[in-house]
C-alpha positions in Angstrom: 67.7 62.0 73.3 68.8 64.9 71.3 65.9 64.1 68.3 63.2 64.6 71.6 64.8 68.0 72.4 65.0 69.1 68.9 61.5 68.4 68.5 59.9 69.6 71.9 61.9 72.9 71.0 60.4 72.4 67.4 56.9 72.5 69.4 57.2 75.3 71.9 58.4 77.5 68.9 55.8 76.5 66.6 52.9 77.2 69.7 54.7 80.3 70.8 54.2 81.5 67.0 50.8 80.2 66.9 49.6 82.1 69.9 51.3 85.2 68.7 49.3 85.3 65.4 46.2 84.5 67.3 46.6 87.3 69.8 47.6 89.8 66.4 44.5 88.8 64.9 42.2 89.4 68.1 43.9 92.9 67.9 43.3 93.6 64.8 39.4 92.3 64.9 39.6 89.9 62.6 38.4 87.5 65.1 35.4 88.8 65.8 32.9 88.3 63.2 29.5 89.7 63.4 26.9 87.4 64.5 23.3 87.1 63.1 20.5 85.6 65.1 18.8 82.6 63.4 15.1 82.3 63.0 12.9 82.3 65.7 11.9 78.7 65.5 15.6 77.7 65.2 16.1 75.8 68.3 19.8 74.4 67.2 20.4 77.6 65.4 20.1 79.4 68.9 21.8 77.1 71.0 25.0 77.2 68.2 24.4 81.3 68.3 24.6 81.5 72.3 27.4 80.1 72.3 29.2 81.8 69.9 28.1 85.3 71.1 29.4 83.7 74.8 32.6 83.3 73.3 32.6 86.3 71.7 32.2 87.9 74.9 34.5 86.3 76.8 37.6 88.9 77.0 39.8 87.9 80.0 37.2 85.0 81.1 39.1 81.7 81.4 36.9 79.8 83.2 34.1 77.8 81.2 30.5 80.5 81.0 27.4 79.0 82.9 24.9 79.0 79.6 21.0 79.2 79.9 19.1 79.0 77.3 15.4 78.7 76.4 13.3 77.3 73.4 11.2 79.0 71.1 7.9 79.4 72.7 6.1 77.1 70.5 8.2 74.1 71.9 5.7 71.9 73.3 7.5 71.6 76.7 8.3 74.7 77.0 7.0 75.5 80.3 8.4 72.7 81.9 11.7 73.5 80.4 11.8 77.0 81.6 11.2 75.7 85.3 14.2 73.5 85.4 15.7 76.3 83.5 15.0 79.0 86.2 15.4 76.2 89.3 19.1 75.4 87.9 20.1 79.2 87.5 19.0 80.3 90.4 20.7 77.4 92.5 24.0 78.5 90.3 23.5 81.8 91.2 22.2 80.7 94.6 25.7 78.9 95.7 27.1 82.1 94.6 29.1 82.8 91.1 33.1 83.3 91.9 35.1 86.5 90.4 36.4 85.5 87.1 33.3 83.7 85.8 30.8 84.4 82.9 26.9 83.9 82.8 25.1 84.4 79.6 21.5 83.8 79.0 19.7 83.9 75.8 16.7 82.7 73.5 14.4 83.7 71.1 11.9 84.1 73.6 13.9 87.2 74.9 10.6 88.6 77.2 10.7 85.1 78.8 14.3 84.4 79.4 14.1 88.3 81.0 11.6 87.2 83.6 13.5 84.5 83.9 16.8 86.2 85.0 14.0 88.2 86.9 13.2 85.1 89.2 17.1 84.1 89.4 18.2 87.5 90.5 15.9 88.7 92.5 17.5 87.4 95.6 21.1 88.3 95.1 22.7 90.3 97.2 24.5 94.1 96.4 27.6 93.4 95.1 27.5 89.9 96.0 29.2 89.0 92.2 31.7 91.8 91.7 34.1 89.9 89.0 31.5 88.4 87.3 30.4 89.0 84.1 26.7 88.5 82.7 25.8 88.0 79.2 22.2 89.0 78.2 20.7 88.0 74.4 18.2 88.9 73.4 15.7 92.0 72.4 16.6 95.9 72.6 13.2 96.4 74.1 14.0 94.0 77.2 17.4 95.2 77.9 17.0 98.2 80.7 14.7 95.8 82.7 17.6 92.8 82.7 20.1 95.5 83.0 18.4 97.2 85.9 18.3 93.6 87.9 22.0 92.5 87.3 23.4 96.2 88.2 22.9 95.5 92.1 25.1 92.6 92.0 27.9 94.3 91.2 28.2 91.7 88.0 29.4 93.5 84.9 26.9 93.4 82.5 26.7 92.8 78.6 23.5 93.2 76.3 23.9 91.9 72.7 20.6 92.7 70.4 19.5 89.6 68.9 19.5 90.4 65.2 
């Protein structure tokens, strides 16, 4: 009984340090690393990126982010695949996104996944997602339009350039 106390103190220490060296490195920045976007055409490249930058942009988020993500535009299927793209985010968003929750969308085909978010937001209510934050990847050129969409809601919104 002793040896099971010794080592469950042994543990609690050695996590307690752990998350204290983890929280000093967040601090300091070395965490974050910068991230590059992959080639165009790099389908796994992009999904590995969106999350990343999702994580990246996480701050007091807990809960797992709601990712969407389109293909490059020369995928064969694409069409179809950005219809059950922008039927599943705007049921998400539909149902309604609690406080404490992260969306990020993001592709290669940044002008698409825009008028995407387009479609999913357009029926969202003023300040129907206050808590939530919204992640948007993609090009410089299509931020103001995504940005001018997702301020309504009341969601707190992040652009990260795609470069």
């Amino acid at each position: 009984m002793n040896n099971t106390m010794r080592a469950m103190l042994v543990a609690s220490l050695a996590l307690a340090f752990t998350a204290c060296k983890k929280e000093e490195a967040v601090q300091t920045g070395e965490a974050q690393q910068a991230l590059v976007a992959p080639a165009k055409e790099d389908d796994a490249g992009w999904r590995k990126y969106l999350q990343e930058v999702a994580i990246q942009n996480m701050g007091n988020i807990t809960n797992s982010p709601f990712l969407y993500y389109l293909p490059p535009e020369s995928d064969p299927e694409f069409e179809a695949k950005y219809a059950r793209q922008v039927e599943s985010a705007t049921a998400a968003v539909g149902r309604g996104i609690q406080p404490g929750n992260m969306i990020a969308f993001g592709s290669s085909a940044s002008t698409k996944m825009a008028d995407m978010i387009e479609a999913v937001f357009k029926d969202v209510q003023v300040d129907s997602m206050k808590g939530v934050r919204v992640v948007y990847i993609g090009d410089a050129a299509d931020n103001a339009r995504v940005q001018t969409l997702v301020q309504p809601t009341g969601a707190e919104y992040i652009f990260v350039e795609a470069k």
